[in-house]
Backbone and ligand atoms as CSV (ligand in chain L), in Angstrom:
chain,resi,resn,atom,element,x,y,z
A,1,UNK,N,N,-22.088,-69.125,17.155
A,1,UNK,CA,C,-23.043,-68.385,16.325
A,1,UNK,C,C,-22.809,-66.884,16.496
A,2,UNK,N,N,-22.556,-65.742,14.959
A,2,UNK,CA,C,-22.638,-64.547,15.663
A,2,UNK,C,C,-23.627,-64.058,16.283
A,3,UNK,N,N,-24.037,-62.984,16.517
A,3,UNK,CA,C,-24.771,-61.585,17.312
A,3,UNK,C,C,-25.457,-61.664,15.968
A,4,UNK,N,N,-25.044,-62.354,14.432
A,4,UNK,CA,C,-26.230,-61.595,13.923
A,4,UNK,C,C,-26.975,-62.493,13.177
A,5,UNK,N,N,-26.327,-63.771,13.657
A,5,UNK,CA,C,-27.079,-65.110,12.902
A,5,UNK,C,C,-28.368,-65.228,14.075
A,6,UNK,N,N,-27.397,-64.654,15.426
A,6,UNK,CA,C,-28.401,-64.645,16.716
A,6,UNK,C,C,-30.240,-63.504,16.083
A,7,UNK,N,N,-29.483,-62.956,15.661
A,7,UNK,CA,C,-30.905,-61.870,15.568
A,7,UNK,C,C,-31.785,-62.213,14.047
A,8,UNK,N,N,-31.016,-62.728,13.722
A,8,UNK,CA,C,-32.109,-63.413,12.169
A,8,UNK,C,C,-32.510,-64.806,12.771
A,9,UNK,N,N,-32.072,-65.313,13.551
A,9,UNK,CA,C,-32.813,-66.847,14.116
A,9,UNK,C,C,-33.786,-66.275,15.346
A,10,UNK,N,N,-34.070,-65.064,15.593
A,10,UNK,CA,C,-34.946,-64.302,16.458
A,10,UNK,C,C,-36.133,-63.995,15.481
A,11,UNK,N,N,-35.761,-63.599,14.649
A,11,UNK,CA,C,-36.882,-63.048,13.615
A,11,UNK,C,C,-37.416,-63.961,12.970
A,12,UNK,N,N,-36.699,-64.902,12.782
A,12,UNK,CA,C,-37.500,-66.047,11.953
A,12,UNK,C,C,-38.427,-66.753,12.873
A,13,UNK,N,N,-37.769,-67.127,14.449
A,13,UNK,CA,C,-39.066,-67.746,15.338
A,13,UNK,C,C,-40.077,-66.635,15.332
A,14,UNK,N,N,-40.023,-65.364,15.676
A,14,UNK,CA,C,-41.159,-64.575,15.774
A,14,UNK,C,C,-42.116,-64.613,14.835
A,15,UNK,N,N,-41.355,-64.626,13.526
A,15,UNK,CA,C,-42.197,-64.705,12.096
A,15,UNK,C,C,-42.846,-66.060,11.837
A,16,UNK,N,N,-42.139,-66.877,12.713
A,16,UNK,CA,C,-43.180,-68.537,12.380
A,16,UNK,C,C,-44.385,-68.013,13.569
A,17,UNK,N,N,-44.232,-67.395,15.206
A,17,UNK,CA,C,-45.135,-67.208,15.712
A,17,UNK,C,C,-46.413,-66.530,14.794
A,18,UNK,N,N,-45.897,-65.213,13.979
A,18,UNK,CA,C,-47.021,-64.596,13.762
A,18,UNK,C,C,-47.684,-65.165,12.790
A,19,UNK,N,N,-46.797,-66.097,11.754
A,19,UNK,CA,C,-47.558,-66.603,11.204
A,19,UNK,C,C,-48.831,-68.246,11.077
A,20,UNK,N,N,-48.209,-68.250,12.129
A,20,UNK,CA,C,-49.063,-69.209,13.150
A,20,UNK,C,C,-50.546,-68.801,13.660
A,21,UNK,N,N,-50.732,-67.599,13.660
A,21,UNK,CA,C,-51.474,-67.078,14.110
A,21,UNK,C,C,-53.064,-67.203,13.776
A,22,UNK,N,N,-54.060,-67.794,14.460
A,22,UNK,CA,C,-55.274,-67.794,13.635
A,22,UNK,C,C,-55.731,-66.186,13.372
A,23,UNK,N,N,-55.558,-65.424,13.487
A,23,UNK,CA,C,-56.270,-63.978,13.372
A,23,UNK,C,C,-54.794,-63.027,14.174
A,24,UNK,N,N,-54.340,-61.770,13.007
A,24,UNK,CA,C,-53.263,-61.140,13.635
A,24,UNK,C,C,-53.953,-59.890,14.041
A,25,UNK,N,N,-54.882,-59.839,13.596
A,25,UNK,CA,C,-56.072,-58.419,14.328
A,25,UNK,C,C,-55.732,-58.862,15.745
A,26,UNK,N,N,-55.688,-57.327,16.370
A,26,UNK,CA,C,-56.039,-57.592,17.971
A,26,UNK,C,C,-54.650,-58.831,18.802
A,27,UNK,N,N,-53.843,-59.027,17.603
A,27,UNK,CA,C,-52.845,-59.485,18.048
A,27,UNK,C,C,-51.804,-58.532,18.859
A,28,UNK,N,N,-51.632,-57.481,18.587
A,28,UNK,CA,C,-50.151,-56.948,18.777
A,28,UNK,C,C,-49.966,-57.012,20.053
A,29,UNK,N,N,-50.625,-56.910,21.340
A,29,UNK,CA,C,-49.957,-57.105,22.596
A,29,UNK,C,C,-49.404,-58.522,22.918
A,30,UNK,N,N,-49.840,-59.377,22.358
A,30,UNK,CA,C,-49.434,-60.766,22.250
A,30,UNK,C,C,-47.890,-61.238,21.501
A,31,UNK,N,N,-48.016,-60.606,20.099
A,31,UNK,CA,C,-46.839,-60.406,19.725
A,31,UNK,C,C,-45.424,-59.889,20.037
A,32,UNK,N,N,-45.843,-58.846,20.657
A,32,UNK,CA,C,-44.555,-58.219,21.549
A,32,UNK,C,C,-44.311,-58.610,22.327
A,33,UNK,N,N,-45.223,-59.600,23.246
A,33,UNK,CA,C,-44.604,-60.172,24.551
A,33,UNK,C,C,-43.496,-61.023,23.220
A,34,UNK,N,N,-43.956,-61.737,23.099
A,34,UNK,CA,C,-43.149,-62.796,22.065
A,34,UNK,C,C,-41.819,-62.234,21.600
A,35,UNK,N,N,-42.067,-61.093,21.134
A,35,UNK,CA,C,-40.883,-60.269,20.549
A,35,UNK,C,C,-40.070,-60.182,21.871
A,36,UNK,N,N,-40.546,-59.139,22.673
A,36,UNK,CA,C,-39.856,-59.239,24.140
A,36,UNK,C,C,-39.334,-60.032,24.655
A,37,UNK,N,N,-39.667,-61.324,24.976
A,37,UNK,CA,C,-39.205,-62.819,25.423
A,37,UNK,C,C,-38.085,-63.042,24.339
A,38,UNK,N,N,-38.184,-62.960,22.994
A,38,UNK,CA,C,-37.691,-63.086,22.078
A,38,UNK,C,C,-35.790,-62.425,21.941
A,39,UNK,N,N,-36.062,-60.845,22.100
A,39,UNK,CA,C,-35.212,-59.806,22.228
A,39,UNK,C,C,-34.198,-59.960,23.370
A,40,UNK,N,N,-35.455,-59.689,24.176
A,40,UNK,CA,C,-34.724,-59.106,25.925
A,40,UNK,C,C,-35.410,-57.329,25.879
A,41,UNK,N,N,-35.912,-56.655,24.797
A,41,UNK,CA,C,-35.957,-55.798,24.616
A,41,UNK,C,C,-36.984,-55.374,23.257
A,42,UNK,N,N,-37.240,-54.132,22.997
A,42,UNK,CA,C,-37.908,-54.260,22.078
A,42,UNK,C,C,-37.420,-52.872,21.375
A,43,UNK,N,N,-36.628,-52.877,20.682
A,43,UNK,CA,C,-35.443,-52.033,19.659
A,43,UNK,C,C,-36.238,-52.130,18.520
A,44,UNK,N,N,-35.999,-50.799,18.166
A,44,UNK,CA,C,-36.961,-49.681,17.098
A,44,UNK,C,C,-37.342,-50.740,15.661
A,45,UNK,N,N,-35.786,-51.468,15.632
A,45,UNK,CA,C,-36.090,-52.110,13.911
A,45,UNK,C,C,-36.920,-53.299,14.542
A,46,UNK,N,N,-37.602,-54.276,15.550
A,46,UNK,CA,C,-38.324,-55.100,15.880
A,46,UNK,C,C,-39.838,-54.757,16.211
A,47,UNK,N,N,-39.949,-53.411,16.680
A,47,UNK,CA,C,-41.122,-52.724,16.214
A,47,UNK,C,C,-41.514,-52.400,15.355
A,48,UNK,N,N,-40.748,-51.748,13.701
A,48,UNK,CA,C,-41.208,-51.899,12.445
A,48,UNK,C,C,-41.810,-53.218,11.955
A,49,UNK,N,N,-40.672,-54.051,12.385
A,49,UNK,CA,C,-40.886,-55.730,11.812
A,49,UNK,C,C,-42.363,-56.270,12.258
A,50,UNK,N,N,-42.604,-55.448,13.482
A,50,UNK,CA,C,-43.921,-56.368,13.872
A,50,UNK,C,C,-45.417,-55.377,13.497
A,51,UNK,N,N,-44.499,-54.133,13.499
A,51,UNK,CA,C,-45.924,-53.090,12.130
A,51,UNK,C,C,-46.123,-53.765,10.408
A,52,UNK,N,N,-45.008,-54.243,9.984
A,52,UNK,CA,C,-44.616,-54.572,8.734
A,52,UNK,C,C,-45.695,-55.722,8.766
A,53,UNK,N,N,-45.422,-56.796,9.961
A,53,UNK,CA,C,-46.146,-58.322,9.924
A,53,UNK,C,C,-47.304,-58.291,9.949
A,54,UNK,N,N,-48.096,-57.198,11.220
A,54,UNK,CA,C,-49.208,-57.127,11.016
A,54,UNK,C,C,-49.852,-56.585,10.563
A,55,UNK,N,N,-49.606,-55.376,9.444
A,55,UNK,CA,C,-49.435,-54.867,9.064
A,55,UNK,C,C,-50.352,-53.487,9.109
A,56,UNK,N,N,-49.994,-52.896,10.490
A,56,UNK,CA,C,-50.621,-52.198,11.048
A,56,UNK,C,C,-49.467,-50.688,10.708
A,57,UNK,N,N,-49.968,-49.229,11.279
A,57,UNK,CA,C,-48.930,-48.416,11.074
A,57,UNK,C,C,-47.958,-48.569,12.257
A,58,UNK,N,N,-47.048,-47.776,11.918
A,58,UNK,CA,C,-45.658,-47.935,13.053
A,58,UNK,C,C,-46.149,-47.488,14.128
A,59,UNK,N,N,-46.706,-46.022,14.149
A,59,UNK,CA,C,-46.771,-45.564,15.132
A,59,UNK,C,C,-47.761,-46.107,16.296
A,60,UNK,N,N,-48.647,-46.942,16.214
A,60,UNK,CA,C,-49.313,-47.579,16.850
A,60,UNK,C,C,-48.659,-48.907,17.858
A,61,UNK,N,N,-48.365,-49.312,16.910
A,61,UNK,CA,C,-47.071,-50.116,17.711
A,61,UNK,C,C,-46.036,-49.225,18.810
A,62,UNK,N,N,-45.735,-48.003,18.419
A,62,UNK,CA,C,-44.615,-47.206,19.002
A,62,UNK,C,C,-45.763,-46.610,20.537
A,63,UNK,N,N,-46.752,-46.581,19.723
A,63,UNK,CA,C,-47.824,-45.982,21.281
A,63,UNK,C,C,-48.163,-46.901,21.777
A,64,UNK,N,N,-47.906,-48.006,21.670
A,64,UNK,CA,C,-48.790,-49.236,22.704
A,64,UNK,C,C,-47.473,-50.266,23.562
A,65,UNK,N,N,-45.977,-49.710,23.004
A,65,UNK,CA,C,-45.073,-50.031,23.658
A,65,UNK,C,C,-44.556,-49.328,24.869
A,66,UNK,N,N,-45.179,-47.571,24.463
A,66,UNK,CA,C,-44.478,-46.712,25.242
A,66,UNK,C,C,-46.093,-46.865,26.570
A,67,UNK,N,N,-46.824,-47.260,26.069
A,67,UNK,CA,C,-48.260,-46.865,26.857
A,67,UNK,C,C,-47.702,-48.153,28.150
A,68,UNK,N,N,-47.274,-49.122,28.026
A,68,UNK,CA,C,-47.361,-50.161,28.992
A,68,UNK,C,C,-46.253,-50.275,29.358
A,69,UNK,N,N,-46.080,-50.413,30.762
A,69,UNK,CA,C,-44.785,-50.212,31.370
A,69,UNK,C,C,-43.936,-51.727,31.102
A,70,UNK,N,N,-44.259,-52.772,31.085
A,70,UNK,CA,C,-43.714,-54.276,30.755
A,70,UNK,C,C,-43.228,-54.020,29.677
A,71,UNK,N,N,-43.424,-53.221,28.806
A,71,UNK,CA,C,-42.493,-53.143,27.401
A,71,UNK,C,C,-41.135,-52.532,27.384
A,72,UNK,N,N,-40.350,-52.718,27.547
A,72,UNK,CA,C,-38.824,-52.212,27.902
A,72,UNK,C,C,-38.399,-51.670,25.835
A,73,UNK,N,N,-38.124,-50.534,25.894
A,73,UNK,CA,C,-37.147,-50.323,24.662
A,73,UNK,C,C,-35.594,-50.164,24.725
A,74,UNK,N,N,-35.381,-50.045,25.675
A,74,UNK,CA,C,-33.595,-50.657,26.411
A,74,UNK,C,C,-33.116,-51.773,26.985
A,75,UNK,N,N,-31.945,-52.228,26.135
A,75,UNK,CA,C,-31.962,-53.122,26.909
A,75,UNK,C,C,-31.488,-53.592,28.593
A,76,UNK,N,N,-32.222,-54.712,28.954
A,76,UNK,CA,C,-31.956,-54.336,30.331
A,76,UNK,C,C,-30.897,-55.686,31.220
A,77,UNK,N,N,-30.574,-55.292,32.467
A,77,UNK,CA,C,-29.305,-56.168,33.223
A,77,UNK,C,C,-30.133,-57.389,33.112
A,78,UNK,N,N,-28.688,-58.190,33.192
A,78,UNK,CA,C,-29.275,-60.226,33.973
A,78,UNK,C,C,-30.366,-59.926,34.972
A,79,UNK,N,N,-30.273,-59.137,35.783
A,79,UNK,CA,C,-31.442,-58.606,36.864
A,79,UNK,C,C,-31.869,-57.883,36.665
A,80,UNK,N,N,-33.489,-57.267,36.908
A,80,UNK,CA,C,-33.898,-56.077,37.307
A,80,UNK,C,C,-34.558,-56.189,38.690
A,81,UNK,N,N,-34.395,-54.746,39.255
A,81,UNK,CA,C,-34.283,-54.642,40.406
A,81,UNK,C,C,-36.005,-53.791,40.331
A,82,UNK,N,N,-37.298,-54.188,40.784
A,82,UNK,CA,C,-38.081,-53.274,40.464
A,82,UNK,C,C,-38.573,-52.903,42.530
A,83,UNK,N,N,-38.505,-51.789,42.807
A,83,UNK,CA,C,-39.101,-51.285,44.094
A,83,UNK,C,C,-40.479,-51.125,43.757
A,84,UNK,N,N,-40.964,-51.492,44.768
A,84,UNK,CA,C,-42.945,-51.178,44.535
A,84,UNK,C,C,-42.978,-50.294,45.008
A,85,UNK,N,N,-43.786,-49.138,44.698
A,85,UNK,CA,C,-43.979,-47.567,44.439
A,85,UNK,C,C,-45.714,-48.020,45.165
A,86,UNK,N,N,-46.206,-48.555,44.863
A,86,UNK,CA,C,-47.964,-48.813,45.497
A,86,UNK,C,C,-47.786,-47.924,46.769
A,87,UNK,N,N,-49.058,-48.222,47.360
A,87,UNK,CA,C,-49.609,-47.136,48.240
A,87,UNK,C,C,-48.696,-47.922,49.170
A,88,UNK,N,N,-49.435,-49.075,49.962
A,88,UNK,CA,C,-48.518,-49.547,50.932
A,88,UNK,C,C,-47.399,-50.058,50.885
A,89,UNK,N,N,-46.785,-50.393,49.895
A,89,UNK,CA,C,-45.111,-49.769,50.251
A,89,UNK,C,C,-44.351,-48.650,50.302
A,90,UNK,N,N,-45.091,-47.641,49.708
A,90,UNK,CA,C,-44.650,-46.085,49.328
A,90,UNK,C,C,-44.605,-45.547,50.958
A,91,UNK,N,N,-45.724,-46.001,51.674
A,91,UNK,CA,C,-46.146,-45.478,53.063
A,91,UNK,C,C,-45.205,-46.281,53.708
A,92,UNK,N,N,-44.914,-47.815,53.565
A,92,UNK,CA,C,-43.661,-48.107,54.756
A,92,UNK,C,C,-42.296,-47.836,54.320
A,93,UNK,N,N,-41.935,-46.850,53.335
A,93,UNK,CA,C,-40.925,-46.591,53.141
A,93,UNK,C,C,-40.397,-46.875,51.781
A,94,UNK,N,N,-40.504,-47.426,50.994
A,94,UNK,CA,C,-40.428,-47.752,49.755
A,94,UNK,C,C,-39.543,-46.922,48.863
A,95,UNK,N,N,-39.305,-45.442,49.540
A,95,UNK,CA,C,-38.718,-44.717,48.339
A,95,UNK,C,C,-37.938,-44.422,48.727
A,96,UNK,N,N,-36.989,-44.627,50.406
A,96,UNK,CA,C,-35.885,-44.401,50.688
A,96,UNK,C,C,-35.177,-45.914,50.637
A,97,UNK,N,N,-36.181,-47.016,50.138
A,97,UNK,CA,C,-35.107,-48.305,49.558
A,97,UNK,C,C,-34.891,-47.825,48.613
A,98,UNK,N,N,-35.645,-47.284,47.405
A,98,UNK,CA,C,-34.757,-46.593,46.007
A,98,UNK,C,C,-33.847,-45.975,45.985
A,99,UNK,N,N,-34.131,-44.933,46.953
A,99,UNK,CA,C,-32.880,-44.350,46.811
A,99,UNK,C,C,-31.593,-45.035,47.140
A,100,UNK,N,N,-31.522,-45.742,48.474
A,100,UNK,CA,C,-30.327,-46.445,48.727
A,100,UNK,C,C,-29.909,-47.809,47.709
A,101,UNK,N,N,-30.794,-48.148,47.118
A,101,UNK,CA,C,-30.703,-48.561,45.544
A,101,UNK,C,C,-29.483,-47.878,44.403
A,102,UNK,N,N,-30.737,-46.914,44.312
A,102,UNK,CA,C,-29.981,-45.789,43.432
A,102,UNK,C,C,-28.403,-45.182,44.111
A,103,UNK,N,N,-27.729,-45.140,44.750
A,103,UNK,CA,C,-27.009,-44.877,45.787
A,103,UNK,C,C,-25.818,-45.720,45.620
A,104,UNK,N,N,-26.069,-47.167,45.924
A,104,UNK,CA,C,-25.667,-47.989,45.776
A,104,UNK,C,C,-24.498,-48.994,44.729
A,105,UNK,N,N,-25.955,-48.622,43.495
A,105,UNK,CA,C,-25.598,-49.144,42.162
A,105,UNK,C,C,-25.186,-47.496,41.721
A,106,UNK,N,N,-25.161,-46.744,41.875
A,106,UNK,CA,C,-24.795,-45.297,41.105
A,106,UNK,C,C,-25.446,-44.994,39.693
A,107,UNK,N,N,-26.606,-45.898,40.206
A,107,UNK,CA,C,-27.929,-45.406,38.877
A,107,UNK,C,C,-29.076,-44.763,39.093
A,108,UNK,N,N,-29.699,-43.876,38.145
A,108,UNK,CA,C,-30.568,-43.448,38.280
A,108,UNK,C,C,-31.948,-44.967,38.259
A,109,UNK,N,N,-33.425,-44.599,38.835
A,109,UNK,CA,C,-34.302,-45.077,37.637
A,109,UNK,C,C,-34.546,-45.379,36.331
A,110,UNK,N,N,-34.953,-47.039,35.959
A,110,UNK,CA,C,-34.779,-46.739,34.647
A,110,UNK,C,C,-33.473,-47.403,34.098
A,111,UNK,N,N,-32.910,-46.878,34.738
A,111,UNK,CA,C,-30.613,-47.106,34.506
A,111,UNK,C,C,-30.403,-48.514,34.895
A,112,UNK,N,N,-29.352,-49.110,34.011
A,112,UNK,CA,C,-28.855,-50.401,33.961
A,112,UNK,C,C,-27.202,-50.113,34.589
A,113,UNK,N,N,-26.768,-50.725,35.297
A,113,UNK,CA,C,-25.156,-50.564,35.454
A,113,UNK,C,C,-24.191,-51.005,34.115
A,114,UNK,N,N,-22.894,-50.296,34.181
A,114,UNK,CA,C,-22.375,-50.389,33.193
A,114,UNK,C,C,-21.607,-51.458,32.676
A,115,UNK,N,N,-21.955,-52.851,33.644
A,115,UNK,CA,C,-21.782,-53.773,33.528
A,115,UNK,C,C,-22.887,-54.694,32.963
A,116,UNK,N,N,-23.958,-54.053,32.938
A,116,UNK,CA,C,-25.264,-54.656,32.414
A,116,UNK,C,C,-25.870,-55.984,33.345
A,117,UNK,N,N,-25.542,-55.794,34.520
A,117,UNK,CA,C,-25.874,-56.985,35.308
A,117,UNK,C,C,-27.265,-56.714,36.132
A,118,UNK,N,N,-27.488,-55.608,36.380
A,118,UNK,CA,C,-28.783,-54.535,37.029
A,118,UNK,C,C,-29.337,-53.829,36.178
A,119,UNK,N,N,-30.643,-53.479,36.235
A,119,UNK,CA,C,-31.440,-52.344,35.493
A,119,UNK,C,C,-32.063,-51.928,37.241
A,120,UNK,N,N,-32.501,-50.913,37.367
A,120,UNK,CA,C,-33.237,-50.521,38.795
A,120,UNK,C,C,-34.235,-50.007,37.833
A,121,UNK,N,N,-35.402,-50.255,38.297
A,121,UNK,CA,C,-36.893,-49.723,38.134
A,121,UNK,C,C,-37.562,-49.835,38.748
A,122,UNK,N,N,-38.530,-49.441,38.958
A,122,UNK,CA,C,-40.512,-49.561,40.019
A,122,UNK,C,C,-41.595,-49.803,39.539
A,123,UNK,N,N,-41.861,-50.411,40.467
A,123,UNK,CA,C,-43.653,-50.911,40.217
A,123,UNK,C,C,-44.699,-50.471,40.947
A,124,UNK,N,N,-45.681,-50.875,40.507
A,124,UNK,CA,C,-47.113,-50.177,41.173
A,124,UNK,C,C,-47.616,-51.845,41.736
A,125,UNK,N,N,-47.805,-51.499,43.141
A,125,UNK,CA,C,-48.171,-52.733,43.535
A,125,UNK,C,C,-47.811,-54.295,42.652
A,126,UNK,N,N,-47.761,-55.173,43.584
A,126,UNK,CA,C,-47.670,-56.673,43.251
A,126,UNK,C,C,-48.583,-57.595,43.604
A,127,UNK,N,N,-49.310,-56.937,44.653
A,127,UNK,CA,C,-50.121,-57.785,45.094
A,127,UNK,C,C,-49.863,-58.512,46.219
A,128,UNK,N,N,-48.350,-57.852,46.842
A,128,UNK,CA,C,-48.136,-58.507,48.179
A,128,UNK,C,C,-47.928,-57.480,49.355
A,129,UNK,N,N,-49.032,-56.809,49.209
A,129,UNK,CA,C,-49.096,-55.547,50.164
A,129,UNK,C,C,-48.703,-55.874,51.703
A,130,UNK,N,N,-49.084,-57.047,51.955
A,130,UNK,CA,C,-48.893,-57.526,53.502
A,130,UNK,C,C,-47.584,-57.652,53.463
A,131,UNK,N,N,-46.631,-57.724,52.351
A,131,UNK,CA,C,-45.131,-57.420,52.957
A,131,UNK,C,C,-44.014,-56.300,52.909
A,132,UNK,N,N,-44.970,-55.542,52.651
A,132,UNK,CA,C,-44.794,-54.368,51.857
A,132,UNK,C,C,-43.683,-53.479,53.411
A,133,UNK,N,N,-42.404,-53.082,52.713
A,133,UNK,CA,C,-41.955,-52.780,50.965
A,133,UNK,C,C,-41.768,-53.878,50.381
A,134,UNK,N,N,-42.207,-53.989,49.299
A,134,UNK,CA,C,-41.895,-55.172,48.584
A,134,UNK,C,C,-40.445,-54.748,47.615
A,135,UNK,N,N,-39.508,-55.547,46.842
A,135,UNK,CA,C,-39.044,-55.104,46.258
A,135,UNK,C,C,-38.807,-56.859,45.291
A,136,UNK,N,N,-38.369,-56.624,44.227
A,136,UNK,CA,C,-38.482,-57.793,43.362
A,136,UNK,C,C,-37.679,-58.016,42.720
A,137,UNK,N,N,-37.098,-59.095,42.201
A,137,UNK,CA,C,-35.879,-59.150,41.923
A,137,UNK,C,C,-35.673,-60.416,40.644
A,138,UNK,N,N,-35.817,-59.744,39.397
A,138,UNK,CA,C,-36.881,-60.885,38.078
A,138,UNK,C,C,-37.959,-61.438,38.880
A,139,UNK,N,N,-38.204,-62.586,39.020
A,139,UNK,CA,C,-39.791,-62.966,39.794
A,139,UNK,C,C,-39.281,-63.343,41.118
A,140,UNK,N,N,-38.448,-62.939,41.871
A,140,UNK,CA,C,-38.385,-63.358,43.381
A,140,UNK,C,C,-38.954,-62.123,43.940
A,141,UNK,N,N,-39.277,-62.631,44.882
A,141,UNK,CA,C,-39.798,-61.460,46.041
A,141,UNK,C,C,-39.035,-61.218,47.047
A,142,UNK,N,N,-39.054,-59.866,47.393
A,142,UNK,CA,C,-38.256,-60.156,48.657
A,142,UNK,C,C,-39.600,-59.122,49.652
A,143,UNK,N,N,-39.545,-59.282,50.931
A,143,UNK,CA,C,-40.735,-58.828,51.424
A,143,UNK,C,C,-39.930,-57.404,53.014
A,144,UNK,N,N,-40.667,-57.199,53.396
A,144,UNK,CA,C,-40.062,-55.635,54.284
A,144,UNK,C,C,-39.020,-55.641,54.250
A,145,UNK,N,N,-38.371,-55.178,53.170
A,145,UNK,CA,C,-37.171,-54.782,52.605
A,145,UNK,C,C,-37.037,-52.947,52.839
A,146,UNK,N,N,-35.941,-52.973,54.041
A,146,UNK,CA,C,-35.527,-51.495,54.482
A,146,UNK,C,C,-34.417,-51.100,53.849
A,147,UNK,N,N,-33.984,-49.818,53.836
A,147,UNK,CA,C,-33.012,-49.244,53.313
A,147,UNK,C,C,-31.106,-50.652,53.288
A,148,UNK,N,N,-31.235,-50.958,54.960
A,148,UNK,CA,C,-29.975,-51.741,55.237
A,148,UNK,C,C,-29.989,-53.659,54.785
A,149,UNK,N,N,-31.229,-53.689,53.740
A,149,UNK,CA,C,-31.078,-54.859,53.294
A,149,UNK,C,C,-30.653,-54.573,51.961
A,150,UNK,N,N,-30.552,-53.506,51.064
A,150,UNK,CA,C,-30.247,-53.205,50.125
A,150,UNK,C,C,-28.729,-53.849,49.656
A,151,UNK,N,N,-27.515,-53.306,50.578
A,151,UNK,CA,C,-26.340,-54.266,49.992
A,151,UNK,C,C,-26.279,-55.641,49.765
A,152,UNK,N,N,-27.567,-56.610,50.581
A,152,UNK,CA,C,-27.482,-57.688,50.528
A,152,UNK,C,C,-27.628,-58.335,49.236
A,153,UNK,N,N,-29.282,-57.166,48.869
A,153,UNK,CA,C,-29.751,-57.900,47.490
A,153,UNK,C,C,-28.579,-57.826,46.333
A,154,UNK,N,N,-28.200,-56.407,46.492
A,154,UNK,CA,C,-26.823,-56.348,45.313
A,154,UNK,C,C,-26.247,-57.856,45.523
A,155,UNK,N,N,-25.926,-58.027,46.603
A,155,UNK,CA,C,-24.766,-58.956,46.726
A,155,UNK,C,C,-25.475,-60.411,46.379
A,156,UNK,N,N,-26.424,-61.115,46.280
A,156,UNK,CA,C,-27.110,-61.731,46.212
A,156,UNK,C,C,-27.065,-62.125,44.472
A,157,UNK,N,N,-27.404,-60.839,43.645
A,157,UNK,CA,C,-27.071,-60.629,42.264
A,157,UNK,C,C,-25.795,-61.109,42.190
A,158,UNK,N,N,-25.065,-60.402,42.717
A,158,UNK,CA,C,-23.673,-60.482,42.060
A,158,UNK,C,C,-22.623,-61.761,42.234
A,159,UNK,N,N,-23.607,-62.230,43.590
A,159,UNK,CA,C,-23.436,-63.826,43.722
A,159,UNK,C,C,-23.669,-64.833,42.095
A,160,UNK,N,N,-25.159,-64.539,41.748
A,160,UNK,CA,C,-25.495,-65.505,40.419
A,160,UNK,C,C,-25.232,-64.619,39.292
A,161,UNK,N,N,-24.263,-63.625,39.389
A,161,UNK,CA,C,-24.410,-63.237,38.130
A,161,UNK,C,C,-23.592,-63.705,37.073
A,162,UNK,N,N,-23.921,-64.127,35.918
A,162,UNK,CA,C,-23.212,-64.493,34.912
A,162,UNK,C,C,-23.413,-66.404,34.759
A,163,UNK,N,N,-24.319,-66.452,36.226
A,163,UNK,CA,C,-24.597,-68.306,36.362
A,163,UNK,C,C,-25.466,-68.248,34.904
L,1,FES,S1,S,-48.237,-51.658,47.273
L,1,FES,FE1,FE,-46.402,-52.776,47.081
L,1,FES,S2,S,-47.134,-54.819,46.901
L,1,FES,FE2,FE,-48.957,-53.664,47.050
């Protein structure tokens, strides 16, 4: 299948979601997860499509993607790498695992490697303060994670990457 039969068989499930919909008022955070799950990402012409559907203005959509951090408009690696930034990991160290992150992979925040296998980003708490630093890895956890466990997790990725 191409890349672009791929992205019209994307739009058409989204478009059976929305039109599934008992009420699209008060829908749009719902929708974009969908879109998101959908994508991997949420790219400018899939935000019109879902102003167009519900037929709300663009820019509202464009402020309620940029307002919530779960909304990605780039696309991002097989992994993301998110460091918890919260109070109690920030205090056991949390931002010199980023950096040796950042260091590491030779990305900023934000930044995907140019292999697209990593994105590095941060979070605000998880809710697992008692293991804090936390650092996360798609939904795994990893728990007092110091600067010298950092090559592991790379390596860990780069173990399943492409599985
Ligand atoms: S502050 Fe990091 S898990 Fe709570």
């Amino acid at each position: 299948m191409s890349s672009t039969a791929t992205t019209q068989t994307r739009f058409e499930e989204l478009d059976r979601y929305i039109d599934a919909l008992p009420d699209r008022k008060g829908a749009l955070i719902q929708v974009l997860h969908v879109a998101q799950d959908l994508f991997g990402y949420l790219p400018q012409d899939v935000q019109m499509h879902v102003a167009r559907r519900l037929n709300i203005p663009a820019a509202k959509v464009f402020g309620v993607v940029t307002f919530y951090s779960f909304f990605n408009t780039e696309p991002r690696g097989q992994f993301t790498i998110s460091v918890c930034l919260g109070t109690a990991c920030f205090v056991r160290g949390s931002e010199d695992v980023l950096k040796e992150f950042e260091k590491q992979l030779r990305i900023g925040r934000d930044q995907t490697t140019a292999d697209n296998l990593i994105t590095l980003t941060t979070i605000r708490c998880v809710g697992a303060c008692g293991l804090a630093p936390v650092v996360m890895v798609n939904d795994r956890v990893y728990g007092r994670v110091s600067a010298k466990d950092v090559a592991s997790i790379i390596d860990d990725c780069m173990a399943q990457g492409g599985k």
